[in-house]
PAKE-247625 format. One record per residue: residue number from 1; x, y, z of N, C-alpha, C in turn. Coordinates in Angstrom, 3 decimals, always signed. Atoms other than C-alpha are relative to their C-alpha. Example, Ala and Ser with C-alpha at 12.3 -4.5 7.8 and 13.67 -1.06 7.14 Angstrom:
> resi|n_x|n_y|n_z|ca_x|ca_y|ca_z|c_x|c_y|c_z
> 1|+0.890|-1.190|+0.000|+12.300|-4.500|+7.800|+0.900|+1.200|+0.000
> 2|-0.820|-1.190|-0.060|+13.670|-1.060|+7.140|-0.770|+1.090|+0.730
//
This chain:
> resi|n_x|n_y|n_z|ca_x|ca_y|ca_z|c_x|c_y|c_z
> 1|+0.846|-1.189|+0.000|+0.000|+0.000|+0.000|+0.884|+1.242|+0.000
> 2|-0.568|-1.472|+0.142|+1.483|+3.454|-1.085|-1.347|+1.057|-0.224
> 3|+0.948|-1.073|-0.353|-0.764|+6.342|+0.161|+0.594|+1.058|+0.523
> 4|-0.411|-1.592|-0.492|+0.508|+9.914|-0.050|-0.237|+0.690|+1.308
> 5|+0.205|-0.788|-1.440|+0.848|+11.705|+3.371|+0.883|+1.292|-0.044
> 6|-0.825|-1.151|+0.099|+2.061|+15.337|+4.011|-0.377|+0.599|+1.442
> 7|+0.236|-0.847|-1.293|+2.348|+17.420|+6.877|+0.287|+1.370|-0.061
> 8|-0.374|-0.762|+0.784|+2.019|+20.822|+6.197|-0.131|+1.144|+1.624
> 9|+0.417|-1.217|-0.922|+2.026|+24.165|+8.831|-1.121|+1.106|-0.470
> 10|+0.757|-0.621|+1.009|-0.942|+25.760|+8.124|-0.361|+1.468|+0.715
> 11|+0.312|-1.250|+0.014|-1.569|+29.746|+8.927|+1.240|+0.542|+0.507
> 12|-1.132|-0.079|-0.843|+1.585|+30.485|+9.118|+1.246|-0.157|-1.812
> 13|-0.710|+0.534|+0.985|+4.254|+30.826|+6.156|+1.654|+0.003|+0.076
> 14|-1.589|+0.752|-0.530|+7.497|+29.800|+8.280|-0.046|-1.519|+0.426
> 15|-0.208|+1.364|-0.926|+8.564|+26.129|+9.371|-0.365|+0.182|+1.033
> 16|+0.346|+0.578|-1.309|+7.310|+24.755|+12.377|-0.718|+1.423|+0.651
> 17|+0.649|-0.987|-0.859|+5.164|+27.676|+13.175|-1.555|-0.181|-0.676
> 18|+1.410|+0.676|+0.615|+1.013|+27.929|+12.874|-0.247|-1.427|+0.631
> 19|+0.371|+0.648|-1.107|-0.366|+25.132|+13.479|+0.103|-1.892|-1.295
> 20|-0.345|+0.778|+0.547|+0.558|+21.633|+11.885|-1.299|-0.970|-0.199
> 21|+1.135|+1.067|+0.346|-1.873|+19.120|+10.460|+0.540|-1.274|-1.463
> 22|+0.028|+1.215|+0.312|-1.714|+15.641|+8.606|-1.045|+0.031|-1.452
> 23|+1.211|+0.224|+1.214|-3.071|+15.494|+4.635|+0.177|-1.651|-0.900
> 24|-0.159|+1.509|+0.785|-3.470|+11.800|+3.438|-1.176|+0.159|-1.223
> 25|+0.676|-0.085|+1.372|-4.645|+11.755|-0.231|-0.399|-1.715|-0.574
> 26|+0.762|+0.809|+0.161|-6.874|+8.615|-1.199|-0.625|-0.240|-1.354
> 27|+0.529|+0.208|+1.251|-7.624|+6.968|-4.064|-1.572|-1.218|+0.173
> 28|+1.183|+0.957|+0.164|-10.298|+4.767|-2.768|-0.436|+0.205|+1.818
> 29|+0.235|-0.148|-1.281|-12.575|+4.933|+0.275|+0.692|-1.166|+1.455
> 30|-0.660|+0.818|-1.077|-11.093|+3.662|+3.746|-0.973|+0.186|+1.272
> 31|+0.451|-0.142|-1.350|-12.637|+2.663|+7.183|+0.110|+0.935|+0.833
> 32|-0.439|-1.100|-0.825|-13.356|+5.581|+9.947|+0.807|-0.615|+0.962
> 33|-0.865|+0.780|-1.250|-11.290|+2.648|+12.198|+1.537|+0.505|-0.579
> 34|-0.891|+0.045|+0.717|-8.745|+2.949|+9.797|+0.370|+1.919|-0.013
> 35|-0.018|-1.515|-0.328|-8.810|+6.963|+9.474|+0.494|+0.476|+1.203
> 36|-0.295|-0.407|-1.663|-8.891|+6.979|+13.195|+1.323|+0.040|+0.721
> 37|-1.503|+0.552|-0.556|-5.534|+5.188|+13.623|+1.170|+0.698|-0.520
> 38|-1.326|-0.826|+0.430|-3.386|+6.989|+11.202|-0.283|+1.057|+0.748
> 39|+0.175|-1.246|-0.639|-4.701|+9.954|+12.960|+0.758|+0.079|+1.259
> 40|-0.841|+0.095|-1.348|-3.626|+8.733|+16.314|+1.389|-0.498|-0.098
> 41|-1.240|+0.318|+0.312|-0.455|+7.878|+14.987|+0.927|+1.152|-0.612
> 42|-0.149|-1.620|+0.368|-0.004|+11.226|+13.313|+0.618|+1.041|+1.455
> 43|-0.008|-0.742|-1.533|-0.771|+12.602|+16.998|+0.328|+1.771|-0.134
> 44|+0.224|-1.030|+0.547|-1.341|+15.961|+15.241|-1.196|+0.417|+0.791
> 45|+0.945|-0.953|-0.382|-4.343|+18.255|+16.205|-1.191|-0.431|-0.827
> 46|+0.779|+0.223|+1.127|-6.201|+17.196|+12.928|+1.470|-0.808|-0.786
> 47|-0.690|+0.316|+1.540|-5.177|+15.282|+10.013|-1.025|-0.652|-0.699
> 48|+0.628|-0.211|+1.576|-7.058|+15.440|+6.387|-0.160|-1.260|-0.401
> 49|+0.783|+0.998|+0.759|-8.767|+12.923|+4.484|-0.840|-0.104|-1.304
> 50|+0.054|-0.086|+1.343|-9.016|+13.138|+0.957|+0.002|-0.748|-1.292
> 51|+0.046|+1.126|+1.518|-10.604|+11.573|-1.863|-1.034|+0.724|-1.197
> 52|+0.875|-0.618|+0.980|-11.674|+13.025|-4.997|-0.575|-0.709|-0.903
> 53|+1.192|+0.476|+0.921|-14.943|+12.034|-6.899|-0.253|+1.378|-1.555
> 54|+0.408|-1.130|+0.702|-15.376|+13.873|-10.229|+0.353|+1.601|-0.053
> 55|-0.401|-1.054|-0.535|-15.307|+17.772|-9.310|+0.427|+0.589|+1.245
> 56|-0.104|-0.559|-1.301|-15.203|+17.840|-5.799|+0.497|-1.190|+0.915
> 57|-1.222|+0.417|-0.679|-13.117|+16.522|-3.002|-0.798|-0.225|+1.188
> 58|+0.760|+0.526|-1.630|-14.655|+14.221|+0.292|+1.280|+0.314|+0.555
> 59|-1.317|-0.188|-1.008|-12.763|+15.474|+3.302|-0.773|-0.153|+0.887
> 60|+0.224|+0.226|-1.544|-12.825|+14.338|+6.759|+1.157|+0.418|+0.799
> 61|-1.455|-0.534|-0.864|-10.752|+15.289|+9.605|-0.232|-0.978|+1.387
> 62|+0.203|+0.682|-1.230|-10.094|+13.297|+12.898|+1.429|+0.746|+0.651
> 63|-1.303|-0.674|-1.075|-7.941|+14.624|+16.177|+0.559|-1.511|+0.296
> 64|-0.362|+1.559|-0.283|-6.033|+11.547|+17.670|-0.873|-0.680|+0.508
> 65|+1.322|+0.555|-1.015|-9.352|+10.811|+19.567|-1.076|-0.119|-0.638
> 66|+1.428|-0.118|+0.064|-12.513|+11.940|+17.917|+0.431|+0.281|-2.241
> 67|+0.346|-0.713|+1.368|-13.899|+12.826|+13.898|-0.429|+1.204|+0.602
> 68|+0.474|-1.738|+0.125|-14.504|+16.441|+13.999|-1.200|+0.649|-1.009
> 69|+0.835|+0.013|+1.347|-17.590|+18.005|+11.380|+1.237|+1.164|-0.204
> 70|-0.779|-0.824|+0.579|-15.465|+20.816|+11.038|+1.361|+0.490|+0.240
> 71|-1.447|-0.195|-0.501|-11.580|+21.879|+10.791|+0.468|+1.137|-0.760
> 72|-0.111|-1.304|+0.873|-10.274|+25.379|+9.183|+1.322|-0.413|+0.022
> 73|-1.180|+0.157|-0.049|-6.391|+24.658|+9.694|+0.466|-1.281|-0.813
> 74|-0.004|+1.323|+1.125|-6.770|+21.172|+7.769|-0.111|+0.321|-1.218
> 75|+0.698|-0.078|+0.957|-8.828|+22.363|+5.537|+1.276|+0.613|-0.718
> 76|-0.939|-0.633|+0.543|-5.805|+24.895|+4.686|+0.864|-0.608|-0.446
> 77|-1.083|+0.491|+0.467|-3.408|+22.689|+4.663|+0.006|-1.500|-1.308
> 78|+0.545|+0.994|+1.251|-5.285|+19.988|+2.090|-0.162|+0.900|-0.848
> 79|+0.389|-0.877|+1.141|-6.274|+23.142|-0.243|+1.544|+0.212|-0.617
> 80|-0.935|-0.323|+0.423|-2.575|+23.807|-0.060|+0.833|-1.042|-0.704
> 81|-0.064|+0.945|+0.883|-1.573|+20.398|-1.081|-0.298|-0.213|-1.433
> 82|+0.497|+0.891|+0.836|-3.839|+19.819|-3.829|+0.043|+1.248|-1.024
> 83|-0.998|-0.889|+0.517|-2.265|+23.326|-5.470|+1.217|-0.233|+0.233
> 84|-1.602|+0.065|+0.010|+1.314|+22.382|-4.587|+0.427|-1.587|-1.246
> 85|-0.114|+0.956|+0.818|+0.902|+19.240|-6.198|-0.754|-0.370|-1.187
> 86|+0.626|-0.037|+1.492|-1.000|+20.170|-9.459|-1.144|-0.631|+0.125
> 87|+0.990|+0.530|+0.064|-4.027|+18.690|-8.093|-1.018|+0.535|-0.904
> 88|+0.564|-1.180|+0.169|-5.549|+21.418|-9.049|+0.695|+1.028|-0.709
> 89|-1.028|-1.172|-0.155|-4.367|+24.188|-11.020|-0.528|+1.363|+0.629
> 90|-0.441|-1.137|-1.003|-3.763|+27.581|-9.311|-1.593|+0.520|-0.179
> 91|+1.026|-0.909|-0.071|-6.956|+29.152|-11.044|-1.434|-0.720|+0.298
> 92|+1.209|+0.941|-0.167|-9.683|+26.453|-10.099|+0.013|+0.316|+1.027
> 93|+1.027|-0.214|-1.574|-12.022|+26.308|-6.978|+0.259|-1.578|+0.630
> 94|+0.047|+1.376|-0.795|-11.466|+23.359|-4.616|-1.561|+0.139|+0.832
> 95|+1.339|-0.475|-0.446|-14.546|+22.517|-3.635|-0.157|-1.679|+0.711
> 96|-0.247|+1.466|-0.854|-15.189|+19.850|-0.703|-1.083|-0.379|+0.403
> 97|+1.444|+0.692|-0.757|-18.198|+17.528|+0.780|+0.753|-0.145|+1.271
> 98|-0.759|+0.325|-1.347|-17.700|+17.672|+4.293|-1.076|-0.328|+0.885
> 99|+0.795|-0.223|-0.955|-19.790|+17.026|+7.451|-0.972|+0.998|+0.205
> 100|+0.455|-1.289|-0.285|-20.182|+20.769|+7.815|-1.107|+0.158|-1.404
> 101|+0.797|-0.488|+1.042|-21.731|+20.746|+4.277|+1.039|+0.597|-1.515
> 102|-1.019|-0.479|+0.866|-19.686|+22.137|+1.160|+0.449|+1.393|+0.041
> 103|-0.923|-1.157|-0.129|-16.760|+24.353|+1.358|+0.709|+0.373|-0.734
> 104|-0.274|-0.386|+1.661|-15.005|+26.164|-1.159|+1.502|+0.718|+0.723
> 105|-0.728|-0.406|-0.577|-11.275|+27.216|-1.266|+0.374|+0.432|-1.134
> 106|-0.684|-0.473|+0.929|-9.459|+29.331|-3.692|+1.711|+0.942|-0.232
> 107|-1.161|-0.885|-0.171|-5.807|+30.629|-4.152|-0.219|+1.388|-0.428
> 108|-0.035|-1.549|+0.424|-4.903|+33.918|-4.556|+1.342|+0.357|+0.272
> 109|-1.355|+0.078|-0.018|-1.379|+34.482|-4.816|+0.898|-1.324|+0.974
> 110|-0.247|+1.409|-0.781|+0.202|+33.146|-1.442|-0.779|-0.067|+0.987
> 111|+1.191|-0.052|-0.787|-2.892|+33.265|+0.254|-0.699|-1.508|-0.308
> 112|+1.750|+0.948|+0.007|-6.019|+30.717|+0.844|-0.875|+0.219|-0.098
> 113|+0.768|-0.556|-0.724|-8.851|+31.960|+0.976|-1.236|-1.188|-0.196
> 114|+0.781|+1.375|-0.447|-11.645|+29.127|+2.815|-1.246|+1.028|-0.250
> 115|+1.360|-0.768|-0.823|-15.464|+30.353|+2.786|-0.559|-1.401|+0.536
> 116|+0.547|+0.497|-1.049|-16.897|+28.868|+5.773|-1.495|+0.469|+0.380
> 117|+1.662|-0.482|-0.494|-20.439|+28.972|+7.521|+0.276|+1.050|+0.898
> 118|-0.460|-0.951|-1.092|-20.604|+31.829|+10.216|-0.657|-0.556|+0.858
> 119|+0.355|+0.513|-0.868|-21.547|+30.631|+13.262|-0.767|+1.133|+1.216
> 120|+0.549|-1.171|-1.020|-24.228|+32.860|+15.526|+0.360|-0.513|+1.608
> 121|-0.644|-0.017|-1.358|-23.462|+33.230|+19.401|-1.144|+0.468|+0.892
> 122|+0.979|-0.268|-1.151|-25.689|+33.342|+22.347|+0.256|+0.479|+1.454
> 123|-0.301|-0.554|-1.396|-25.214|+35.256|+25.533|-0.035|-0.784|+1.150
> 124|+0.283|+0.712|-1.346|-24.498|+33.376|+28.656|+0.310|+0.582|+1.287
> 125|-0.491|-0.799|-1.328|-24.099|+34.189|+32.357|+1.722|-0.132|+0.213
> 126|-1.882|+0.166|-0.043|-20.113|+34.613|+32.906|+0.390|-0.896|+1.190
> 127|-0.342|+0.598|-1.315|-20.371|+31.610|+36.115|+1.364|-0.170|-0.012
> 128|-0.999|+0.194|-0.618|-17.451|+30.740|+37.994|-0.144|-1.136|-1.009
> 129|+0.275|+1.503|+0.043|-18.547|+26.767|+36.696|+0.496|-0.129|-1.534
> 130|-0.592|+0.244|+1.181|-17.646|+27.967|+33.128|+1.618|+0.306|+0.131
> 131|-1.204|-0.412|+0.043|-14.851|+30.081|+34.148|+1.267|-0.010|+0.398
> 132|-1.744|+0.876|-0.561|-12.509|+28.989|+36.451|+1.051|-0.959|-0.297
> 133|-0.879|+0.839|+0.636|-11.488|+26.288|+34.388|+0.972|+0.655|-0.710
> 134|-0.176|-0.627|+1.518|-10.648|+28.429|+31.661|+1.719|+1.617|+1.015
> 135|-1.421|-0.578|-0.839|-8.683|+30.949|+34.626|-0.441|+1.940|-0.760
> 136|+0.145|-0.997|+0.628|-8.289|+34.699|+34.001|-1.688|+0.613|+0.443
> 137|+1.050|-0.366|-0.267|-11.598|+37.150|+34.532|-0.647|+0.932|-1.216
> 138|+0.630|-0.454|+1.507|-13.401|+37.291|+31.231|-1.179|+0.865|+0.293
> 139|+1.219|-0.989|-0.272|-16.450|+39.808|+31.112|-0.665|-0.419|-0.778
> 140|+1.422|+0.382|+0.511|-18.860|+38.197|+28.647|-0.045|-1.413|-0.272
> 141|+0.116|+0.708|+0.352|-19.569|+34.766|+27.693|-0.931|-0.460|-1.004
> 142|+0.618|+0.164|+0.898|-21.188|+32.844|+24.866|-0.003|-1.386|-0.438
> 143|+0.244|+1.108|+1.039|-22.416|+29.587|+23.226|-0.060|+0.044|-1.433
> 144|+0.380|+0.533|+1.328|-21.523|+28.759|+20.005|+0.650|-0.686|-0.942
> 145|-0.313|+1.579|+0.302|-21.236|+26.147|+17.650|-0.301|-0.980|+1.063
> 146|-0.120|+0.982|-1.490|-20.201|+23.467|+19.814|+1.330|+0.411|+1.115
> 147|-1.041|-0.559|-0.860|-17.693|+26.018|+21.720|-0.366|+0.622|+0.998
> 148|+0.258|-1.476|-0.841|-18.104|+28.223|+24.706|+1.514|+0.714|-0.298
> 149|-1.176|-1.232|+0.106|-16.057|+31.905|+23.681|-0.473|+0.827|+1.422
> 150|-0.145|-0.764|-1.090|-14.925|+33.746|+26.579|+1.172|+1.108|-0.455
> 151|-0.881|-1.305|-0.327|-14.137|+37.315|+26.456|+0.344|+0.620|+0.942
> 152|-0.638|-0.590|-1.020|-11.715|+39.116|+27.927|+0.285|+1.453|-0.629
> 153|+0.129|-1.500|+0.755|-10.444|+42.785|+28.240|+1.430|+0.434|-0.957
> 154|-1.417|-0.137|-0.012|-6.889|+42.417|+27.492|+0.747|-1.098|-1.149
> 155|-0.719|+1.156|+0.602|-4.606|+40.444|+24.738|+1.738|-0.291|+1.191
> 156|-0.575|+0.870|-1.048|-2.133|+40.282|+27.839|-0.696|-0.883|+0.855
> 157|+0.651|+1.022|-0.771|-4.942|+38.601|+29.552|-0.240|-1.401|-0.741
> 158|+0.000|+1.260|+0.473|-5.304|+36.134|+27.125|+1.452|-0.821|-0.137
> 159|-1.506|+0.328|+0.189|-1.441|+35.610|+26.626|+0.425|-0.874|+1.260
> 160|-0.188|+0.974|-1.344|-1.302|+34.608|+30.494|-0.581|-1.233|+0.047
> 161|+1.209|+1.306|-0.098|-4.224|+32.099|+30.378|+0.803|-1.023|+0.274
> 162|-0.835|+1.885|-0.326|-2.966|+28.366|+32.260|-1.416|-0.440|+0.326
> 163|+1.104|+1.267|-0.578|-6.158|+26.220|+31.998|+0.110|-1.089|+0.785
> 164|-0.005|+1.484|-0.881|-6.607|+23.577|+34.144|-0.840|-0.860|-1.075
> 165|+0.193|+0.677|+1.120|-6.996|+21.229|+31.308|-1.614|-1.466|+0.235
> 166|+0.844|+0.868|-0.053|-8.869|+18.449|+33.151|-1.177|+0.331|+0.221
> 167|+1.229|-0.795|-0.197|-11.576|+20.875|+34.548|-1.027|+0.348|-1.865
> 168|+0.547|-0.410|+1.217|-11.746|+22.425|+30.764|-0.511|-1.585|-0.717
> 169|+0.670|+0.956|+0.912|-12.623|+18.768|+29.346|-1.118|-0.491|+0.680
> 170|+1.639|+0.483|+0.104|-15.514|+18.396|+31.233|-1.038|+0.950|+0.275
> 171|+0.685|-1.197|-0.140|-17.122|+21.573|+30.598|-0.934|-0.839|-0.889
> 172|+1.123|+0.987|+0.629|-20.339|+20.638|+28.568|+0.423|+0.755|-1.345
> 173|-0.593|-0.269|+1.455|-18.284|+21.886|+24.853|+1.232|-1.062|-0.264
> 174|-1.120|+0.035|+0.814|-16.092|+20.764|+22.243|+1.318|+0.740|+0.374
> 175|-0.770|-1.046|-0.193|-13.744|+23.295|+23.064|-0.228|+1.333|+0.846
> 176|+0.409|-1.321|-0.423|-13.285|+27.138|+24.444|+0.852|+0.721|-0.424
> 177|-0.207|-0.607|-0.249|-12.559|+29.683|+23.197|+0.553|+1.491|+0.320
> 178|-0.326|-1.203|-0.936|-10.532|+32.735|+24.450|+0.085|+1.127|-0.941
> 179|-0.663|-0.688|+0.761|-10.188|+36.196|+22.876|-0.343|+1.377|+0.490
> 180|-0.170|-1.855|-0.248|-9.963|+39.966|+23.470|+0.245|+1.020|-1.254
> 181|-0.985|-0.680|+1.076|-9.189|+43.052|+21.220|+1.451|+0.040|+0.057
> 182|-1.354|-0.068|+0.201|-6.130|+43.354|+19.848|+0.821|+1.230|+0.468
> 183|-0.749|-1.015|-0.418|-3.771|+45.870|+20.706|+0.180|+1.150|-1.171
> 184|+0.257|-1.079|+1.196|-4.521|+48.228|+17.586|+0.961|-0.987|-1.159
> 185|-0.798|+0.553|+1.467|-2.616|+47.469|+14.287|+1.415|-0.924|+0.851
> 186|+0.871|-0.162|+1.013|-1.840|+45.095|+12.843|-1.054|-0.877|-0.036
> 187|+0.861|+1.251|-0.459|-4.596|+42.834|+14.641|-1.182|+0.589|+0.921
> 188|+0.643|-0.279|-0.652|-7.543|+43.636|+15.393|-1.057|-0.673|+0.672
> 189|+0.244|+1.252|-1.640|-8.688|+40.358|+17.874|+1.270|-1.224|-0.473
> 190|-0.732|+1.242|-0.215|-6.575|+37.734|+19.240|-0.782|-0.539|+0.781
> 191|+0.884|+0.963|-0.974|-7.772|+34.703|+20.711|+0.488|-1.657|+0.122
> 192|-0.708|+1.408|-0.198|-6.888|+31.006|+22.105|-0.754|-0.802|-0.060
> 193|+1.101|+1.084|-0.656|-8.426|+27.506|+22.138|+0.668|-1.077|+0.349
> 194|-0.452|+1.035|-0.952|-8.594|+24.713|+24.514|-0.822|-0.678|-0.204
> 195|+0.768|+0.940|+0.081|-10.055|+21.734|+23.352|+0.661|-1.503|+0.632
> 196|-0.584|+0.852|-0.853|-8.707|+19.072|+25.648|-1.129|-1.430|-0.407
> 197|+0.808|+0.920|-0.005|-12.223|+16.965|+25.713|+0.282|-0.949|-1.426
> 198|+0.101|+0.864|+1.471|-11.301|+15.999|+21.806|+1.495|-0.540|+0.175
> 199|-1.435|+0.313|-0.135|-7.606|+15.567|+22.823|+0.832|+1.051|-0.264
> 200|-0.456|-1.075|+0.496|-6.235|+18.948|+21.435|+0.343|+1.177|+1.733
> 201|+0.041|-0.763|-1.297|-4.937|+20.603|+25.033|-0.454|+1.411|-0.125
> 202|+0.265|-1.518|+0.685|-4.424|+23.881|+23.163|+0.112|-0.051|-1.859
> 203|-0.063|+0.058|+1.113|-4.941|+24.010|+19.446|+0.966|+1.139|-0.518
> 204|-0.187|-1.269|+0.291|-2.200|+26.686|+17.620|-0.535|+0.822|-0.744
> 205|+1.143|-1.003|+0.537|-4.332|+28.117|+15.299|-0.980|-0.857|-0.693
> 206|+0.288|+0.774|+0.044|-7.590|+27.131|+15.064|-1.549|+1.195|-1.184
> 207|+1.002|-0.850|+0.996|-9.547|+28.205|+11.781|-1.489|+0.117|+0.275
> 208|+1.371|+0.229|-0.474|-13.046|+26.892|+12.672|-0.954|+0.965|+0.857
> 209|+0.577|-1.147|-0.815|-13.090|+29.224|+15.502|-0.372|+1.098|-0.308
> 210|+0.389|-1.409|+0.913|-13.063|+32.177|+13.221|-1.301|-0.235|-0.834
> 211|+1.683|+0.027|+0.162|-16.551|+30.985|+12.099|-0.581|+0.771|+1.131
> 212|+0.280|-0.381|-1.007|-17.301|+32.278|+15.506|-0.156|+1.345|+0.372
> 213|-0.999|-1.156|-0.327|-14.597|+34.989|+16.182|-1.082|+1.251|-1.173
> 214|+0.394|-1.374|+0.599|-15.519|+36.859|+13.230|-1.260|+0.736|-0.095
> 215|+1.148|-0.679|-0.241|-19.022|+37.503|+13.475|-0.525|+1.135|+1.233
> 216|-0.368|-0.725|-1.301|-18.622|+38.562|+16.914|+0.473|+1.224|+0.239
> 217|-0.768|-0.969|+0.064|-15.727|+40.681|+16.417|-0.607|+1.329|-1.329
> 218|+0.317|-0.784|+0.978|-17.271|+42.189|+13.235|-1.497|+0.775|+0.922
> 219|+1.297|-0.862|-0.705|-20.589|+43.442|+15.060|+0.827|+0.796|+1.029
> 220|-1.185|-0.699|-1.230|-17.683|+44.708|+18.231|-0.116|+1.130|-0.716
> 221|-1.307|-0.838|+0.383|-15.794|+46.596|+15.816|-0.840|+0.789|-1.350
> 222|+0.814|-0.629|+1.308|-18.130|+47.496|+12.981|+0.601|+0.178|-1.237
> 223|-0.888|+0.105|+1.265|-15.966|+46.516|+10.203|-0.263|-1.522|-0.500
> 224|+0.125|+1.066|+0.631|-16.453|+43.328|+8.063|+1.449|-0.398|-0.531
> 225|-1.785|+0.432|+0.354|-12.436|+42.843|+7.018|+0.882|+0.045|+1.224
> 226|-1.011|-0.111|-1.610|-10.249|+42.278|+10.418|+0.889|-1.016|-0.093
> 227|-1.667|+0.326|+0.460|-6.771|+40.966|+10.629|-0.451|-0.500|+1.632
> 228|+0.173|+0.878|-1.195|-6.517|+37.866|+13.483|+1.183|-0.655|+0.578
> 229|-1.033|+0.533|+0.092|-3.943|+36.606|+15.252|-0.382|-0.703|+1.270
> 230|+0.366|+0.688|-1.183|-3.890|+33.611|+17.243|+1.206|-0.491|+1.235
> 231|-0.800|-0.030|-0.869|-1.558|+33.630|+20.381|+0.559|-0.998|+0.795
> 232|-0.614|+1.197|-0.285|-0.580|+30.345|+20.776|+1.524|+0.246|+0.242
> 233|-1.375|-0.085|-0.003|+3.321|+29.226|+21.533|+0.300|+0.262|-1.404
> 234|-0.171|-0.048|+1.622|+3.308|+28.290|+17.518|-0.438|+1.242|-0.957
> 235|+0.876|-0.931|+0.628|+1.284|+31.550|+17.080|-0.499|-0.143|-1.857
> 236|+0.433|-0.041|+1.236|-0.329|+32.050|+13.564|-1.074|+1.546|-0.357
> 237|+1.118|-1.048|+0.746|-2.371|+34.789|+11.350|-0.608|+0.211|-1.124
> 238|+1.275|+0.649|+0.905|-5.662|+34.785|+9.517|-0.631|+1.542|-0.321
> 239|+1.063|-1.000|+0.539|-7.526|+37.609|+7.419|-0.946|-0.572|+0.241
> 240|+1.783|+0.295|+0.210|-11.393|+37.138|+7.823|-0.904|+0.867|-0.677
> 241|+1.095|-1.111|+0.408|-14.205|+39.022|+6.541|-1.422|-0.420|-0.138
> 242|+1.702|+0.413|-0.177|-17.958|+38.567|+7.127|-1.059|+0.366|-1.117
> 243|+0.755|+0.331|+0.711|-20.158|+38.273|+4.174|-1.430|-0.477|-0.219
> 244|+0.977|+0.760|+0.218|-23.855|+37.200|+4.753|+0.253|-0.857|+1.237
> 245|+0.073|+1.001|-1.332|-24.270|+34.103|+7.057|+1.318|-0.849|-0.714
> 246|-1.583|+0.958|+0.515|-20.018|+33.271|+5.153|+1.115|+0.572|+0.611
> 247|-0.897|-1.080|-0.533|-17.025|+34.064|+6.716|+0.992|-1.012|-0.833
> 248|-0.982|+0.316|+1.279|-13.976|+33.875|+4.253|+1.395|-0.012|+1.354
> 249|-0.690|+0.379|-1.016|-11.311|+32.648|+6.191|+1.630|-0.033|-0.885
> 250|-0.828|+0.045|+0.792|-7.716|+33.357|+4.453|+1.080|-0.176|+0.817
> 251|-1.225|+0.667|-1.157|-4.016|+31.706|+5.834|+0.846|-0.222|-1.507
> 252|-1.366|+0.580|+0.837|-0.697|+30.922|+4.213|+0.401|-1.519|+0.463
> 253|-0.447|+1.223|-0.581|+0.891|+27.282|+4.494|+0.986|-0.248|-0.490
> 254|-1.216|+0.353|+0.386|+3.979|+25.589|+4.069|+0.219|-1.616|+0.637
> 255|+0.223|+1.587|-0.346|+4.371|+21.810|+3.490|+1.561|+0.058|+1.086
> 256|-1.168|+0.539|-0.793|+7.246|+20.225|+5.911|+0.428|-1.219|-0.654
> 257|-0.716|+1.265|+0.681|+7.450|+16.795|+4.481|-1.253|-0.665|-0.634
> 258|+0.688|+0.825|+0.309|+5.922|+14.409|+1.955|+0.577|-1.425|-0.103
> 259|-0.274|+1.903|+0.363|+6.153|+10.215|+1.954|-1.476|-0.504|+0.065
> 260|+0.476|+0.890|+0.584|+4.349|+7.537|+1.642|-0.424|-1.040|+1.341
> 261|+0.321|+1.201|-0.755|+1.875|+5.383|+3.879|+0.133|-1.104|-0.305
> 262|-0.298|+1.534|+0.772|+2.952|+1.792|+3.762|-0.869|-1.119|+0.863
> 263|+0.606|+0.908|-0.621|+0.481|+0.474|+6.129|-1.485|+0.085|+0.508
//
C-alpha cells in the first residue's frame, strides 16, 4: 500500500510555526477505524482525508481521539496540497463535501482563501462553573457552535491564560474559546483555544473558531475585514471578513514533508 501523506504548517508561512496538520490523499474509500488510527499515529491536532470524486473533493478530519464536522487549519493545509501538487491548477475552486456541508477554497497568490459557515453566538451568564477552568476574569460569555467563547479585556490577559486542562474537558463543549481586542494594528482580535475533551490541550491556530470569532468581532468593531492573530506558543495569522451568514477565512501554508503510507 502506497498512500501519499504530508504534513504541512498551516496559517503560518514559516517552518514549524502555525499550526501543523496531517493530509493523506486517497484513491479509494477507507474505514473511519482505519482513518482513526493513522490519525492517532499522526498525533497531530487534525489530520485530512481526501478523496476526490469527479469535481469535488470528500474530506474528513479526525484529532487523535474523535472525527470532527469541522476543521479550518486542515482544511488549509489539504487546499494547499492539492495546489502544490498540481491537483488542481492555481486558477480552479477546490470545492469539498464535508460534514459541515460544502466548502469552497481558492488561491490567490500566497494566500487561501476558505469560505466557511458563520456561526451565531448566544449570551451566557459569565459563572465561575464555566470560568474557572478556563482561569483569568473574562467579562462576557457565549455559546456557540459546539464552543463556549470567553471574552476578555486584554490580549495580555489572554497571553497569560494556564487552563486547568482536566476541569476544561468536562465543561459541557467541544472546546473554548478565548479572545480579546487586539492591541490596535496590525490585529484587530486575538484569541486562544482549549479543546482538551477531543484531545487537542491547546490548538495553535484554530480556523473553525473564526466561524465564531468573526461575526462577533465584526458586530464589536463594525468593520467586516479584520486581521486575526492567534496567540498560541506556535502563534499564527488569519484575514477574515464577514459576508452574509459566510465568513472567508484566508491563511498561508507551508508543506514540511511528503512520503508515503505503507500500512
Amino acid at each position: 500500500m502506497n498512500i501519499s501523506i504530508s504534513q504541512v504548517d498551516a496559517f503560518t508561512d514559516d517552518p514549524f510555526k502555525g499550526n501543523p496538520a496531517g493530509v493523506v490523499i486517497l484513491d479509494e474509500q477507507k474505514p473511519s477505524e482505519w482513518m482513526a488510527s493513522v490519525a492517532a499515529e499522526m498525533n497531530l491536532s487534525e489530520t485530512a482525508f481526501l478523496m476526490r470524486e469527479n469535481a469535488v473533493f470528500h474530506l474528513r478530519w479526525f484529532t487523535p481521539r474523535v472525527e470532527v464536522e469541522l476543521c479550518g487549519h486542515a482544511t488549509l493545509a489539504t487546499a494547499h496540497i492539492i495546489w502544490e501538487q498540481g491537483i488542481l491548477k492555481e486558477a480552479e475552486t477546490a470545492v469539498f463535501r464535508t460534514l459541515a456541508g460544502e466548502l469552497r477554497a481558492v488561491k490567490k497568490d500566497d494566500w487561501i482563501e476558505m469560505d466557511f459557515p458563520a456561526f451565531s453566538y448566544q449570551e451566557l451568564e459569565p459563572v465561575s462553573t464555566l470560568t474557572d477552568p478556563v482561569g483569568g476574569k473574562p467579562v462576557n460569555a457565549y455559546s456557540t457552535g459546539e464552543n463556549l467563547m470567553l471574552v476578555y479585556e486584554s490580549s495580555d490577559e489572554i497571553a497569560s491564560l494556564a487552563p486547568e486542562m482536566s476541569l476544561v474537558a468536562n465543561l459541557p463543549y467541544q472546546g473554548v474559546i478565548a479572545t480579546s481586542r487586539g492591541d490596535g494594528k496590525p490585529y484587530d482580535f486575538v484569541s486562544r483555544y482549549f479543546a482538551p475533551r477531543v484531545g487537542i490541550p491547546e490548538d495553535p491556530v484554530t480556523g473553525s473558531a473564526h466561524s465564531s470569532l468573526t461575526p462577533y468581532w465584526a458586530n464589536i468593531l463594525g468593520k467586516n475585514e479584520l486581521a486575526a492573530h492567534q496567540a498560541s506558543e506556535r502563534e499564527g495569522v488569519l484575514k477574515v471578513r464577514l459576508w452574509d451568514d459566510r465568513v472567508f477565512i484566508s491563511g498561508q501554508a507551508v508543506t514540511v514533508f511528503t512520503g508515503n503510507l505503507l500500512a
